[in-house]
N, C-alpha and C positions, 0 to 999 in steps of 0.2 A: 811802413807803407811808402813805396813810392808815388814822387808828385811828376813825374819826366813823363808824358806823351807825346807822339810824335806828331799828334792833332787837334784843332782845339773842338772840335764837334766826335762823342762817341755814338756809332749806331751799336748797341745792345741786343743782341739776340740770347735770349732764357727758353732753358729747353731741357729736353733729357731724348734723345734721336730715338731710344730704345723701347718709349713708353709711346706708340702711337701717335695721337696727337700734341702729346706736352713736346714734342722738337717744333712744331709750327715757327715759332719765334726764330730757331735757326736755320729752318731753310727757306724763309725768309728774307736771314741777313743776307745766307748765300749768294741769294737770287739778286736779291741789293747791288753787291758785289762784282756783278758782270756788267755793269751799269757804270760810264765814264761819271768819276766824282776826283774834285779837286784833291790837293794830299793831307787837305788839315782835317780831310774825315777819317776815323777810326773805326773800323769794323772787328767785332768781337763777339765770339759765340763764350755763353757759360750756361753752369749747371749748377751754381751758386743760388742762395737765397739769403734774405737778412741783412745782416752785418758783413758778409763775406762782398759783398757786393760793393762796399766801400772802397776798396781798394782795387777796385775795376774804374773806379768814377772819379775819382781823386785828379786833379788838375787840367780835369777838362770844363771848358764854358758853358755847352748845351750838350745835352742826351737827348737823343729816341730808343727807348726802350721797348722791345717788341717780345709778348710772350704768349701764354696762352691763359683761356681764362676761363674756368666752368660755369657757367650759369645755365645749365640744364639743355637739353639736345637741343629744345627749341632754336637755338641761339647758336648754332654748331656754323662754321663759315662767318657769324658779325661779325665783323670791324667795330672795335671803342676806342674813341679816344679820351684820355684821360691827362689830366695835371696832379702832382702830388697831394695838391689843394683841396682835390677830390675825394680824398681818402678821410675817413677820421682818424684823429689821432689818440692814441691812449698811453696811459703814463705807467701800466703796466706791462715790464720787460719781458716777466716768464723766460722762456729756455731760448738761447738767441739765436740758433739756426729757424726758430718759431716766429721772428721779428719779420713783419712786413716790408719791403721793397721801400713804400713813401716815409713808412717809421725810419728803417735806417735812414733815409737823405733826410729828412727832417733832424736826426738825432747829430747827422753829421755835420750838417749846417748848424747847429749849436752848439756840437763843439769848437767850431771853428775852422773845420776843415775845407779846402778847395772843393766845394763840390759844384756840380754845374747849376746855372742859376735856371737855367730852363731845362727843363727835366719833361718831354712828353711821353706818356704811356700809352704803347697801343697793346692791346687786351683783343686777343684773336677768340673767337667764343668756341668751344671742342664738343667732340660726341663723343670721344673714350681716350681718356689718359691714363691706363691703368693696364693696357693690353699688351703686352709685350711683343710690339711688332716697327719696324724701320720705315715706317708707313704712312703718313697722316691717311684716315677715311676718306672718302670719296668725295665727301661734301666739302670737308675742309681743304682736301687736293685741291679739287677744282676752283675755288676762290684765290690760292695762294696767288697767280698772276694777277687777279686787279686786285688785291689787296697790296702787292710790291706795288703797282701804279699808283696809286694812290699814296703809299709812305714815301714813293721815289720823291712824287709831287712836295709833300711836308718839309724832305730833306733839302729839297733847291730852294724854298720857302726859307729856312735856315739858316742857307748859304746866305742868299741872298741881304737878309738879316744883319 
């Protein structure tokens, strides 16, 4: 694993472009990304999960991590914000591409690794990640620009920091 970035803040986009709503997190960062930001921020789309996600995180100081998140149609287009802190932790591994997002930072802050001390999670709420379409739905479309507003807001908060 490399520890060399060329920034100390990463923005994290989790996704898969091909399943509908599960790319929300990267066209997202995209959209992030047309937006004037200093050079110590790191924009990065993946399709990782778990463990694999460690060596996306590895020697940088803060994350914003932007993905999506099912909690039923109701919730299709909310904005969550989260801290790892939020999550529970369990002490059962199971199959590691199975390992959760706060599990692995947690697991890797224990071993000792550079990981970032501020880690926020934003959890985009979907209405179909299963559909095989280059698409997000309509509901979740239409959010995507105040929701960039608002993460753009987090990330100057950051800087600022």
């Amino acid at each position: 694993m490399s520890e060399h970035r060329t920034g100390k803040i990463l923005v994290l986009g989790l996704g898969n472009t091909i399943l509908k709503d599960d790319g929300v997190g990267i066209y997202i960062v995209r959209e992030l990304q047309k937006r004037l930001f200093p050079p110590e921020i790191d924009f990065v789309e993946a399709s990782l999960a778990g463990f694999n996600l460690l060596d996306i995180l590895l020697g940088y100081d803060k994350a914003v991590i932007i993905d999506a998140i099912d909690l039923g149609k109701k919730h299709a287009g909310k904005l969550m914000k989260f801290g790892v802190e939020d999550f529970a932790p369990t002490s059962r591994l199971g199959v590691l591409h199975e390992i959760s997002l706060p599990i692995a930072i947690t697991f890797g802050k224990r071993l000792g690794l550079t990981i970032p001390q501020e880690v926020i999670i934003y959890g985009i709420g979907v209405s179909d990640c299963y559909t095989f379409e280059e698409q997000c739905s309509t509901i979740v479309a239409e959010r995507i620009p105040e929701i960039v507003d608002e993460i753009y807001a987090e990330i100057c908060r950051i800087i600022k920091n």
